[in-house]
N, C-alpha and C positions, 0 to 999 in steps of 0.2 A: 704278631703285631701288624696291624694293618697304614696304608698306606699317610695318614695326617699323622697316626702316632709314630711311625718311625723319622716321620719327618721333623717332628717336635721334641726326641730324643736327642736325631743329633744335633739339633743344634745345644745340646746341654755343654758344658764343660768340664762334666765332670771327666770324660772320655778325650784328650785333647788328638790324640792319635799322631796325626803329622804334624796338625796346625801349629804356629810360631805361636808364639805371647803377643807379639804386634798382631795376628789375625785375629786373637781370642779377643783380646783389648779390640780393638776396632769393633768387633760383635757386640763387645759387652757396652761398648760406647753408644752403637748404633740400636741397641736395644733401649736406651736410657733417651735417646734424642728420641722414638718413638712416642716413648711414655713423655715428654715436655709435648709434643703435640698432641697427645690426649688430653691433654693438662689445658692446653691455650683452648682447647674447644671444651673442657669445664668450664673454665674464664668466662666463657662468649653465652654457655648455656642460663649461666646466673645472671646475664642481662637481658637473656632474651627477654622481646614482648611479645610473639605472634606463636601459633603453634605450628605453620610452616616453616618455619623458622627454625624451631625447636627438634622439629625431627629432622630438617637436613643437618644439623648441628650432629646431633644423635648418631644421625646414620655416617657421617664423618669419621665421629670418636671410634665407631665400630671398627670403619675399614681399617683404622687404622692399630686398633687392639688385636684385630686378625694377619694383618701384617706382622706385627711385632711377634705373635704368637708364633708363625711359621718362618720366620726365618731363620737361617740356618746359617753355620759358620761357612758353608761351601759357595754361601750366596755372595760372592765378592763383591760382584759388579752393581748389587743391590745396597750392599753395606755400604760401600763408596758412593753411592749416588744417596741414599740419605746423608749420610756423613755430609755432604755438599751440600744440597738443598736444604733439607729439613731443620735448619738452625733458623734460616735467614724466612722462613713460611710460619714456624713458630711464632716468629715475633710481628707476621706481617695477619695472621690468625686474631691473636691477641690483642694487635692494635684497633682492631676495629669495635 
């Protein structure tokens, strides 16, 4: 298994190992708050008018699918700082 694929393993749950249910729950939260910001920049892609526009849109939704894809249950400090921002960017995404 090479190095993206073990990284994308663990963060599965199927394996919980040490992790609590509060770490897994936070993961599985923070993988969910990811996918609403994929979502608010859906929202924004269906108004676009311009095509610079469209592809900063685009290339947003990306970072942020590639994010969600690698993060991993060991990633604390990352889950916790989505968990804080990434609620209150969703809806400041969307509003515009």
């Amino acid at each position: 298994m090479q190095g993206d694929d073990r990284r994308r393993d663990a963060g599965q749950l199927g394996d919980l190992g040490s992790w609590t249910e509060q770490q897994a729950a936070d993961f599985e939260l923070a993988r969910a708050v990811i996918g609403t910001m994929i979502a608010a920049y859906s929202s924004r892609l269906a108004r676009t008018l311009t095509t610079d526009e469209r592809d900063e849109l685009l290339a947003a939704q990306q970072r942020y699918a590639r994010e969600r894809r690698l993060l991993t249950l060991d990633d604390v400090e990352q889950i916790e700082r989505i968990l804080r921002d990434y609620p209150a960017l969703a809806r400041e995404v969307s509003a515009r």
